[in-house]
C-alpha positions as CSV (number, residue, x, y, z in Angstrom):
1,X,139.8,80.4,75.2
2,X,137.2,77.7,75.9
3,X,134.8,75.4,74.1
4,X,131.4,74.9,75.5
5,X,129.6,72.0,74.2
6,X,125.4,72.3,75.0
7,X,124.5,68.3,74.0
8,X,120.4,68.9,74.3
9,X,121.1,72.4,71.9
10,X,123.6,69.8,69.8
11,X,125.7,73.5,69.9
12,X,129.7,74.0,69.9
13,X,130.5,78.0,71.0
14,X,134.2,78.7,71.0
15,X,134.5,81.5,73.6
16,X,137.3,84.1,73.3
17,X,137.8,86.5,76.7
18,X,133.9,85.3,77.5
19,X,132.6,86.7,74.5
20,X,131.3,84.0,71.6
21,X,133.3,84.1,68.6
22,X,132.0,80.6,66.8
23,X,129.1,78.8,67.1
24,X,128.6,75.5,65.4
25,X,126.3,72.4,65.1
26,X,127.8,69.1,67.0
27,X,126.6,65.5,66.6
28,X,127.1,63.4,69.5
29,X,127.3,59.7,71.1
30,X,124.2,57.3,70.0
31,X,122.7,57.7,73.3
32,X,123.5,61.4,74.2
33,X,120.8,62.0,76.9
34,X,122.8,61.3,80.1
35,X,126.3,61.0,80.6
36,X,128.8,58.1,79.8
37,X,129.3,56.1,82.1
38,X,131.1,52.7,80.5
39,X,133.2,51.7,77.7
40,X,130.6,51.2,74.6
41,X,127.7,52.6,76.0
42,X,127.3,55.3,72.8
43,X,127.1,58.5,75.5
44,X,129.1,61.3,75.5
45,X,130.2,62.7,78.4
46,X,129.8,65.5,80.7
47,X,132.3,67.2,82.3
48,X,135.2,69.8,82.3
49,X,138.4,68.3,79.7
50,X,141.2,69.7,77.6
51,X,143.0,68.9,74.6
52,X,145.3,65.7,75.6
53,X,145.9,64.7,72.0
54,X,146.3,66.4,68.8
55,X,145.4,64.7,65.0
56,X,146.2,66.8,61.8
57,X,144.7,63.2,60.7
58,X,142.7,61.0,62.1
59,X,140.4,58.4,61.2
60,X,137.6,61.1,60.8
61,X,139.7,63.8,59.7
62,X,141.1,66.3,62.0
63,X,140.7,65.1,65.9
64,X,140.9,66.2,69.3
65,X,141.3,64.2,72.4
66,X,139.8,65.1,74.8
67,X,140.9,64.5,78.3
68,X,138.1,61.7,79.7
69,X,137.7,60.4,82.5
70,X,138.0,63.5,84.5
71,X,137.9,62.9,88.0
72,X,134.8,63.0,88.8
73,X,134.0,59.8,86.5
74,X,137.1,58.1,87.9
75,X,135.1,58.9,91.7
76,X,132.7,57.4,90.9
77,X,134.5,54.5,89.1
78,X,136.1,54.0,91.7
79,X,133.3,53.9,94.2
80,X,131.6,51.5,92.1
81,X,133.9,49.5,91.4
82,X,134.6,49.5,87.4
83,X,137.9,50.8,88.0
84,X,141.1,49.7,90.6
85,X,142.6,52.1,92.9
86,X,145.8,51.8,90.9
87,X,143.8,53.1,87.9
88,X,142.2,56.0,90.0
89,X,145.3,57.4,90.8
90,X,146.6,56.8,87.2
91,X,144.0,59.2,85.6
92,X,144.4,61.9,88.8
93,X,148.1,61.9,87.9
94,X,147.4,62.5,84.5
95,X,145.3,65.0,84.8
96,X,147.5,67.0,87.1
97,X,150.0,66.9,84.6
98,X,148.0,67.6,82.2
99,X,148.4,64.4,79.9
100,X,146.0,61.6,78.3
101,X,144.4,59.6,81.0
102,X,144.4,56.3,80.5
103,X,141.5,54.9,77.9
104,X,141.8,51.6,78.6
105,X,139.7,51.1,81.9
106,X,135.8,50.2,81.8
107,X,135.3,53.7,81.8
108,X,136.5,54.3,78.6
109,X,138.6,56.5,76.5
110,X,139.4,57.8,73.1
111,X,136.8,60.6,73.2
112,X,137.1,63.4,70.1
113,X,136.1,66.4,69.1
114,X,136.4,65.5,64.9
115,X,135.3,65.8,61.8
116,X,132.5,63.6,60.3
117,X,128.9,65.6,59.7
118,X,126.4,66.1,62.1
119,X,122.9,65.2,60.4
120,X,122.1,62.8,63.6
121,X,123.8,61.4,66.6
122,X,126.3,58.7,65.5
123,X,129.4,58.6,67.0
124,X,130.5,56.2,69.7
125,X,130.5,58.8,72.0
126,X,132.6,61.7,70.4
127,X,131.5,64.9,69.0
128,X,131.0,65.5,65.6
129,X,131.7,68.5,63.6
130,X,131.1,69.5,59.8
131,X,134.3,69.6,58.2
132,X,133.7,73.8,58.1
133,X,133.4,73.7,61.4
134,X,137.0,72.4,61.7
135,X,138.3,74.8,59.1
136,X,137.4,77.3,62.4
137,X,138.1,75.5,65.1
138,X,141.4,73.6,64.3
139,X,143.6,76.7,64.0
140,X,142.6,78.0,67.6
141,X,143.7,73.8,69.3
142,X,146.4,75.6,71.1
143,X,144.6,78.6,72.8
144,X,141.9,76.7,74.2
145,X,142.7,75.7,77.9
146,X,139.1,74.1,78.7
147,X,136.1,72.3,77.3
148,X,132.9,72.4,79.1
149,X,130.2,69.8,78.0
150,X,126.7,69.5,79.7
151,X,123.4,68.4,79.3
C-alpha cells in the first residue's frame, strides 16, 4: 500500500495494488509552496518517507512519523553545510534500517501525518487530517510501505 500526498490539490489517496481506495483532504505546513528545507520554516516536505513512528495518541490525536530527512534533504544538508558528516551518515543508516532519522539537526524532524482539521494550512510542517480521515487511514498504518509527497 502507499500514501500519495498532492500539497497544491491539499489531497491524501491511500492506494491499494495501484488502484485508489481513499481519498481525503490534508492541511499542510504554514508555508506549503516549496519544500522544507530548515527546522521552523512552516514547509512540508517533499519526498519519498515511511511510517518511522506510530501514536494511538498524540498531541493531535492519532500520529504518524514520518521518516524525514530522506536522503536527498540530508545531500543537500550536507552540501550546504546545515548538517555534519557524522549526522549525514546517521540519517542514511537509519533509513537503511528502516528507523526514525534523527530530528534533531537543522534540518528538522518530527514530521506527522495526524489528526487536527484541515480548514487552512496550519501546521508546522505536518499534515493534517480530519479526524474521519483517520478513522480510514489508521487501521491500514501497517500495510503502507511508502509515502510519496509532491508539489
Amino acid at each position: 500500500m502507499e500514501i500519495v500526498i498532492e500539497k497544491q490539490k491539499r489531497t491524501l489517496t491511500l492506494y491499494q495494488a495501484e488502484k485508489a481506495v481513499f481519498v481525503c483532504k490534508v492541511a499542510l505546513g504554514f508555508q506549503p509552496n516549496s519544500p522544507k528545507r530548515i527546522s521552523g520554516d512552516g514547509k512540508t516536505p517533499e519526498g519519498t518517507f515511511y511510517f518511522c513512528i506510530i501514536k494511538e495518541a498524540g498531541k493531535y490525536g492519532r500520529s504518524l512519523g514520518l521518516s524525514y530527512p530522506d536522503e536527498a534533504a540530508a545531500k543537500v544538508g550536507l552540501a550546504e553545510g546545515m548538517i555534519t558528516e557524522d549526522q549525514y551518515e546517521a540519517i542514511r543508516s537509519a533509513l537503511l534500517r528502516r528507523v526514525r532519522p534523527p530530528w534533531s539537526t537543522a534540518l528538522g524532524g518530527e514530521i506527522y501525518i495526524h489528526e487536527g482539521g484541515t480548514a487552512t494550512d496550519w501546521t508546522a510542517g505536518c499534515i493534517a487530517l480530519e479526524p474521519e480521515a483517520m478513522d480510514v487511514l489508521f487501521p491500514y498504518r501497517n500495510q503502507i510501505e511508502r509515502i510519496r509527497i509532491f508539489q
